[in-house]
N, C-alpha and C positions, 0 to 999 in steps of 0.2 A: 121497269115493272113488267112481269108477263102475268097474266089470268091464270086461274088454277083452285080448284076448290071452290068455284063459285066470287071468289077475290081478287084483289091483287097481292102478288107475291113480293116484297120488298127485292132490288137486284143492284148492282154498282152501275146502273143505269140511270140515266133518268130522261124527259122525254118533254117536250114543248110543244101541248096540243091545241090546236087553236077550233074552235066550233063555231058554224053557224051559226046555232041558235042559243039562246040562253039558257043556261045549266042550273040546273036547280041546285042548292046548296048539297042535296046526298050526293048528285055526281060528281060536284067539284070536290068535296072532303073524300070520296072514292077515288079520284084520279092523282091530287096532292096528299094522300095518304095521314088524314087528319086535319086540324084544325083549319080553316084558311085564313087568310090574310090578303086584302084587294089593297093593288098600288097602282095608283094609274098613275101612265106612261106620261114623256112630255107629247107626244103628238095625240092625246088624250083617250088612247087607248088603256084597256085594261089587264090586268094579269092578276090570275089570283095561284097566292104558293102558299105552303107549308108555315103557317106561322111558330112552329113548334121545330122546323127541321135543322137549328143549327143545335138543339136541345139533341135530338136525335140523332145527331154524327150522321146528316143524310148527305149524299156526294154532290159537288158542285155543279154544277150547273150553267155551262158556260156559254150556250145559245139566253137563254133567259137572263142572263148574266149584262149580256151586251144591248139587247133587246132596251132593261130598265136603268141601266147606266149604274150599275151597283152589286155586289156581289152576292148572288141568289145560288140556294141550293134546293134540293131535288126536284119532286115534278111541278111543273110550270102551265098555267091554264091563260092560254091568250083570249080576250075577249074584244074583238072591232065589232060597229056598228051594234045593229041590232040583237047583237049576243049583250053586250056590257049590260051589268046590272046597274039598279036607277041609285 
């Protein structure tokens, strides 16, 4: 994804960002490009992806991939500690 226009521009990218703090629901649906969907990890970590992006033909995802032990596609939102949502 690159910025442009005030958004994010869809690109055959995709990108595994992990934050400090916790994301409010507009930034994660602005980073995973729509709907999200939270899976947490077996080491009870969180990731929130694209609930919508195998509908979408978004490109695989192969850091995030490994990460959730299962095959994830486009952007990917890591959430440790005090970022995870309750």
């Amino acid at each position: 994804m690159t910025e442009g226009n005030g958004g994010l521009i869809p690109t055959r990218f995709v990108v595994l960002v992990e934050l400090e703090d916790r994301p409010s629901l507009e930034t994660a649906q602005g980073i995973v490009g729509g709907w999200v969907e939270m899976l947490t990890l077996a080491n009870g970590d969180q990731m929130l992806v694209n609930e919508e992006g195998r509908i979408h033909n978004l490109p695989h995802n192969p850091i995030a991939s490994a990460l959730a032990g299962r095959n994830l596609v486009g952007n990917a939102v890591l959430l440790k500690g005090e970022a995870r949502w309750d």
